[in-house]
Phi, psi and omega in degrees: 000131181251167187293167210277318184217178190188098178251119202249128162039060185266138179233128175234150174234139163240166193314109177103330158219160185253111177270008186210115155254106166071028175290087175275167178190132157246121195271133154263121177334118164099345199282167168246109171247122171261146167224097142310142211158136178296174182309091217119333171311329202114341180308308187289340151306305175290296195300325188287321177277355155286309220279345171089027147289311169274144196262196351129091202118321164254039167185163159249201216074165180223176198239143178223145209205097163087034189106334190246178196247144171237109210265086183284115183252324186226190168308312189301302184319316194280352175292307172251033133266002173097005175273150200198100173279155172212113156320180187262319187287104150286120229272021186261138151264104217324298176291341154267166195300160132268027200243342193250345221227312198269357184245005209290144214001021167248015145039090162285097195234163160226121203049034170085024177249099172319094164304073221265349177291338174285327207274309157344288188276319120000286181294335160290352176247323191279318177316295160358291195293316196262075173014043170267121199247006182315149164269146191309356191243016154286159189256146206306341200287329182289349185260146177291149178269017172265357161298281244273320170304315179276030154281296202305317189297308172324315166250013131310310173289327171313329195275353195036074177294161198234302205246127198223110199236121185236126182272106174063058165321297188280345185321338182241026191237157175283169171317287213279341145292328133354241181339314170280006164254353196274335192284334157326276185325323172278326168291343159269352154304342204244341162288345190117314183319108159331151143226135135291107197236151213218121213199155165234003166267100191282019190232221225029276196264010172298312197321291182244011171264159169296315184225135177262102177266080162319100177272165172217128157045032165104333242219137149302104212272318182213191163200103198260144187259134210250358209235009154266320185201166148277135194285116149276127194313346192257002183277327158322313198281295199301302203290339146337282188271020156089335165253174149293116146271105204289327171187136215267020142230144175281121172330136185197117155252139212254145170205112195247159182266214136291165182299148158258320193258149164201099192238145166204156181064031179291131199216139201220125177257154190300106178323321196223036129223086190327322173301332187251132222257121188275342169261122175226108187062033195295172172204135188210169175182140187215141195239180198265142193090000169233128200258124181270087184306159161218109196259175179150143189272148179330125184093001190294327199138323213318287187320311201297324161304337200268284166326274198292009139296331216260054192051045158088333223293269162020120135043182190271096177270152179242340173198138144126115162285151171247150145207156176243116170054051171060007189236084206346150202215131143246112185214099176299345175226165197284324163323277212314308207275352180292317204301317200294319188126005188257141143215170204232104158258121164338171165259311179272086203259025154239023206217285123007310209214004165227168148286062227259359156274032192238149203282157153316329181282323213255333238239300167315279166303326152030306164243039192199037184302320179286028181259298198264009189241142175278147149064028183055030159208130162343111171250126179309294211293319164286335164277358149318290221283339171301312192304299188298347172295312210265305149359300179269300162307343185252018202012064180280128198280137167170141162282323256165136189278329143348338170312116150287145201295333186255022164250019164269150168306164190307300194285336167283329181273358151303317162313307164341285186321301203273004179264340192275341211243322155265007182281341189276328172076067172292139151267325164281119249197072156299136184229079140295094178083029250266335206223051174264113177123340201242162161312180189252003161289314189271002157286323186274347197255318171323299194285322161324300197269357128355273208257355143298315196280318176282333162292345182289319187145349184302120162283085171305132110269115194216139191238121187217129176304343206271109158293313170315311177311307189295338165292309175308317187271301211262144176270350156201175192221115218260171177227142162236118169212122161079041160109344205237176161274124213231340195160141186265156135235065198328119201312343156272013156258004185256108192239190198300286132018276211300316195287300182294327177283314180304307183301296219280321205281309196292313162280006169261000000 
């Protein structure tokens, strides 16, 4: 049979580097083809040049597409071959329908008049197909995000995709919406329909891709067939970072202190429905040199818990104390709560948590401005020498702290994040969602300064979907559901199985 595509010897360079050298790859009908690589590698480059965001001209090489060589200049082009990307940022707007989100410059009309019974009925057999029973006039804002991903698949089939290129699908999804999009992939496999996934959770794409492309530094390091034998995850993780990792979290021994954190009865209402409580009554505690976990399924609270520690950022608090370092704490604002000795990083650090047309430089102090300032003015030469400070310790790939922070990898703007967050001299540490988005090399260099940062003496709290992590990382592990704690654990007693039960009892 021959192949669907075929991209020969793509080469992109931007000023100073090259990010993709001599790069081939063959797509086959109906496959789940992945492609995998640390953070930098090149993947999201090579998809922007199938997809025509870099056009026809700004790279070399070439793309063959159904049989033919093809010349992609935009998007509109690759759309109507039938190639169709859905980004990791998803591109629906939040306050239209869906049914207006999935034809949105694909119009069902006749003499410039939208047929909406048609547009209507139409989204209802595309909801269908990607298992959705939603009405086509709910607004996409209302939806969840693993609703709002199989919308975007949902408009994408409007387009009658043939080749389906999906980035970090799952990275904001729970287990089981996970599992219904990766069980998606495979019923349009079974339609014929391409996919390209592009994913850093490798026990994912061992699951359901066919074929594997590993990239390194720009280059096509192999490509393993999957539909011969099983892959195991750690042969992946070597040809990604080029060595064996021997073990995906680094060895720590914890000496743990007195509390640093110490919060009860905390209680937190719904920003704009008061009745209802996303936090409800917590008591928590972490002491110094101890990193404390919080599992718990999408929507439990975590986040909502994390904020309104964090000066409030949250919803309506309403009940429950804090202290630090034994000593009552209000700290009603997010300064009040830096000052106090808390700091908080985010889950979304690109939209949250960078500046991302702004330098490496510019970024790093942010939340320690009387750190770099003389007289109440910004002194250059000490905000050089912090950024660059920070730079090195944190071994952030940059030539230079002059970078702006949003042409950095996933896993250098997390450094980023978390440099600006130790620059404050936290005794306390919110670590949300901390390695979401990045490889797993640059997940081991995190967890390093992790467990650096808890040997200085530092109060981890990290809240993370990934159950191995937290198992990996943590010296106890808190259970969350539906606002509340449900259950403690110490980590050599805390397994997947223990965890998934308290949370199953507790809805029950």
């Amino acid at each position: 049979m021959p192949p669907l595509l075929e991209m020969r010897g793509i080469t992109k360079t931007f000023p100073g580097v090259t990010a993709l050298a001599g790069v081939t790859i063959r797509i086959d009908p109906g496959e789940i083809h992945a492609v995998v690589g640390e953070n930098g590698a090149g993947k999201s480059t090579l998809m922007k040049i199938l997809s025509g965001v870099y056009p026809h001209g700004s790279y070399e090489g070439t793309i063959v597409f159904d049989g033919a060589e093809r010349t992609i200049r935009s998007i509109r082009d690759s759309e109507r071959l039938g190639i169709i990307i859905i980004h990791q940022e998803l591109a629906l707007i939040p306050l239209l329908s869906i049914a207006e989100n999935i034809f949105l410059g694909n119009e069902r009309a006749t003499a410039g008049v939208i047929d909406w019974r048609e547009t209507h009925a139409r989204t209802r057999d595309l909801l269908a197909r990607v298992g959705l029973a939603e009405s086509p006039r709910t607004l996409c804002g209302r939806l969840g995000m693993g609703k709002q991903q199989l919308v975007e698949i949902a408009k994408a089939l409007a387009k009658e995709v043939r080749l389906l290129i999906l980035d970090e699908p799952t990275s904001s999804l729970n287990e089981t919406d996970s599992e219904a999009l990766l069980e998606l992939l495979l019923q349009l496999k079974a339609r014929g329909i391409a996919s390209i996934l592009i994913s850093h959770k490798l026990n994912e794409v061992a699951r359901v891709a066919d074929r594997i492309t590993v990239l390194r530094d720009g280059a096509c390091v192999r490509t393993l067939d999957c539909r011969d034998r099983t892959i195991a995850e750690d042969e992946i993780v070597r040809d990604m970072v080029g060595r064996p990792l021997t073990d995906r979290f680094p060895p720590r021994s914890a000496t743990v202190g007195e509390p640093v954190l110490e919060v009860r009865g905390w209680t937190v209402r719904h920003p704009t429905q008061p009745d209802r409580s996303v936090v409800d009554g917590v008591d928590l505690t972490v002491r110094r040199g101890e990193v404390v976990g919080i599992a718990g399924l999408m929507g439990a609270g975590r986040t909502e818990l994390a904020m309104s520690l964090f000066g409030r950022s949250y919803g309506r608090w309403t009940a429950g104390t804090m202290r630090i370092g034994g000593r009552p704490v209000d700290a009603a604002t997010p300064r009040a709560a830096i000052d106090a000795g808390l700091c908080y990083v985010t889950e979304d650090r690109k939209h949250c948590g960078l500046l991302p047309d702004e330098s490496i430089r510019r970024n790093i102090p942010l939340s320690n401005l009387e750190g770099i300032a003389r007289f109440l003015v910004v002194d250059d030469h000490r905000e050089l020498a912090v950024a660059d400070g920070f730079r090195r310790r944190m071994a952030i790939k940059s030539p230079s702290v002059e970078q702006k922070t949003g042409t950095l990898s996933g896993g250098n703007q997390q450094k980023v994040v978390l440099s600006r967050a130790l620059f404050a001299d936290p005794r306390v540490l919110v670590l949300d969602e901390p390695t979401r988005g990045i490889d797993v090399g640059a997940k081991y260099e995190i967890y390093r300064i992790i467990n650096d940062l808890a040997a200085a003496g530092t109060g981890i709290l990290m809240i993370s979907s990934e159950m191995p992590e937290l198992l990996g990382m943590c010296d106890r592990i808190y259970v969350m559901n539906e606002g509340r704690f449900v259950g403690a654990l110490p980590a050599a007693e805390a397994t997947q199985e223990k965890i998934m039960h308290m949370i199953i009892a507790r809805n029950g």
